[in-house]
C-alpha beads as a LAMMPS data file, in Angstrom:
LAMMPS data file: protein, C-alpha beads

108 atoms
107 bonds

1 atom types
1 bond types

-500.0 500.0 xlo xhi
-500.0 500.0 ylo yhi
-500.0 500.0 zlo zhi

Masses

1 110.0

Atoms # bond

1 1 1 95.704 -10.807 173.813
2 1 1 98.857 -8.816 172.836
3 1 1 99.111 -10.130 169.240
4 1 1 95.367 -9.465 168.581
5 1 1 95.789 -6.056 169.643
6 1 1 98.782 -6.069 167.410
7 1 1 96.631 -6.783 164.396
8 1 1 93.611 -4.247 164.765
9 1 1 96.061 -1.658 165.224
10 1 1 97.809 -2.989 161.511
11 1 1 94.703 -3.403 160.359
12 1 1 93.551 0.165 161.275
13 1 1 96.578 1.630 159.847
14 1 1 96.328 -0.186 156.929
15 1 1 93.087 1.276 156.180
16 1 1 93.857 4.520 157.601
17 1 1 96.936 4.465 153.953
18 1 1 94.302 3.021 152.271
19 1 1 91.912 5.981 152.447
20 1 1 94.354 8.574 152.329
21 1 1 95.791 6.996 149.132
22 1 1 92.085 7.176 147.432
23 1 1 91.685 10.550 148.740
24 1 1 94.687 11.576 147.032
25 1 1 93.619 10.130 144.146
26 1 1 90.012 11.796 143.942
27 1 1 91.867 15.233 144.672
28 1 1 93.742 14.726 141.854
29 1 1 91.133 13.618 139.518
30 1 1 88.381 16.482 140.360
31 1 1 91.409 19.344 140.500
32 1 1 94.948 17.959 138.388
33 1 1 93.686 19.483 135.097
34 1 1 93.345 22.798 136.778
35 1 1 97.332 22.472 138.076
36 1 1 98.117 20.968 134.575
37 1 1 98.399 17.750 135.825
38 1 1 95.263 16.036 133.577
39 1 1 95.690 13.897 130.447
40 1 1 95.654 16.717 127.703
41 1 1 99.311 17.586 129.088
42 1 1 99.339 20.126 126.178
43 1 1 97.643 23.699 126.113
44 1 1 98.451 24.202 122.746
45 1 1 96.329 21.451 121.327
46 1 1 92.997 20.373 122.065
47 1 1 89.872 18.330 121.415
48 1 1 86.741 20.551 120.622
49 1 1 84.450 17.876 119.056
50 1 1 84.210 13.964 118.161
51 1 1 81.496 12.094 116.372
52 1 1 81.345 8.634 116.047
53 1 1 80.509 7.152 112.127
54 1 1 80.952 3.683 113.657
55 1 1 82.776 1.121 115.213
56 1 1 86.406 2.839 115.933
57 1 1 85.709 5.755 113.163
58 1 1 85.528 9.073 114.228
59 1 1 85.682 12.975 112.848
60 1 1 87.676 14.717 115.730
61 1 1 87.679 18.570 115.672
62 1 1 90.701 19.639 117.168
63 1 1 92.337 23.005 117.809
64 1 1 96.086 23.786 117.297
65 1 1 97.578 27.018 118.022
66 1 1 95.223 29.377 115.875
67 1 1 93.927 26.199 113.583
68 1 1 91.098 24.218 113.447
69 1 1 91.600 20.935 112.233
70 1 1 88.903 18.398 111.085
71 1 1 90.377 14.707 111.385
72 1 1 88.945 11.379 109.942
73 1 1 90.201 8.701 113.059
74 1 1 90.439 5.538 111.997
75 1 1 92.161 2.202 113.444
76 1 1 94.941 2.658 111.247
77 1 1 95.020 5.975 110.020
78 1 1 94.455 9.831 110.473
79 1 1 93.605 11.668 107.329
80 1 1 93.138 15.853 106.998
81 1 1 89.943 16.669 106.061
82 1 1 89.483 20.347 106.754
83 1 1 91.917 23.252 108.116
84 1 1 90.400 26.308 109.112
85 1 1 91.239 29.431 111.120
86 1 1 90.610 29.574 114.432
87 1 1 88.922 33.443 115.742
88 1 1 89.843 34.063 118.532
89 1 1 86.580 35.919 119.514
90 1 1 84.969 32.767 118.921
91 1 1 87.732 31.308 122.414
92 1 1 85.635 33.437 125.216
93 1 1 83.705 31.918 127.791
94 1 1 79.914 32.381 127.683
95 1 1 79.651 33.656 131.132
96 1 1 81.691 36.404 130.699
97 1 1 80.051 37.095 126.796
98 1 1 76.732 37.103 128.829
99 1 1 77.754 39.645 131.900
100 1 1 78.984 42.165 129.055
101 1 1 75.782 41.669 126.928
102 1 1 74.083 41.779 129.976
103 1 1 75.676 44.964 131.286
104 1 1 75.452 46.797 128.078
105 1 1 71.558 46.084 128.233
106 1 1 71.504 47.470 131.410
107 1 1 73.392 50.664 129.963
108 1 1 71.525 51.708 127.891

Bonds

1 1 1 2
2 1 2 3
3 1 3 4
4 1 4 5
5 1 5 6
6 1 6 7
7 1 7 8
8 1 8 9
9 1 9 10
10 1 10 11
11 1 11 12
12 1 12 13
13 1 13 14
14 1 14 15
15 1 15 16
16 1 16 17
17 1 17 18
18 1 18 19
19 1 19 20
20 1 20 21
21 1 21 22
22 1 22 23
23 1 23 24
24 1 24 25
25 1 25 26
26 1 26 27
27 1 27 28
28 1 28 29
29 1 29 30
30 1 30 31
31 1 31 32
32 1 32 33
33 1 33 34
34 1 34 35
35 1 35 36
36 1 36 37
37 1 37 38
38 1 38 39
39 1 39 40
40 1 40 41
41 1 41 42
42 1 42 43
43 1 43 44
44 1 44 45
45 1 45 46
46 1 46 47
47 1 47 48
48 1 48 49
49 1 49 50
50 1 50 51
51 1 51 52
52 1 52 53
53 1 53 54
54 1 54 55
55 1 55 56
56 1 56 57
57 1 57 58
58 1 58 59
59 1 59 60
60 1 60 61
61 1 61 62
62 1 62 63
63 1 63 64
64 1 64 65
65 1 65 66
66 1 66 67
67 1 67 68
68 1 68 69
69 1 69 70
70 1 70 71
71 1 71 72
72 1 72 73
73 1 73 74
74 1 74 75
75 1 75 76
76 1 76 77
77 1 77 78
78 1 78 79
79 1 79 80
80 1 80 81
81 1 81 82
82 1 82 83
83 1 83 84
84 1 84 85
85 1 85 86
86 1 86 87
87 1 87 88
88 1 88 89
89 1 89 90
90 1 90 91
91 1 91 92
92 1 92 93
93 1 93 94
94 1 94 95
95 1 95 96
96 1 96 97
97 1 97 98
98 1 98 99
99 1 99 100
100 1 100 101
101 1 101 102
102 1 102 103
103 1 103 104
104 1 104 105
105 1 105 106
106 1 106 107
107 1 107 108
């Protein structure tokens, strides 16, 4: 009687880690990008656009520092194809663009 008692408490335990250790990470996985803990580690680069051609060939827009960069992606290789300047007017989020537009309407 002891030992079985013994086991549902391991048991419940166990599960009790268990669900505290997928907790942790779905916390991490909804919010980690917004503490800089998500894959694109970098703020100074990122991915704006991909489009497949095929199997494992892609055009990747990227942005670096004030540069846009169109990339051919390839198994094997990465190849320039464009480099343009980045505005930075084109960088603002569309909620806040709208509650200015939207406030200047309302203005006049």
């Amino acid at each position: 009687m002891d030992m079985g008692l013994a086991g549902i408490k391991m048991a419940a335990a166990l599960f009790l880690i268990l669900a505290l250790i997928f907790l942790l990470y779905y916390l991490l996985k909804k919010y980690g990008h917004k503490a800089g803990l998500g894959r694109s580690g970098s703020e100074y680069l990122q991915t704006k656009a991909v489009m497949s051609l095929g199997p494992r060939k892609n055009i990747v827009v990227v942005r670096f520092l004030n540069k846009y960069l169109v990339l051919g992606v390839t198994d094997t290789q990465i190849n320039l194809l464009k480099e343009m300047d980045a505005d930075h007017e084109q960088e603002q989020d569309f909620s806040k663009v709208l509650n200015q537009k939207s406030s200047d309407l309302d203005s006049t």
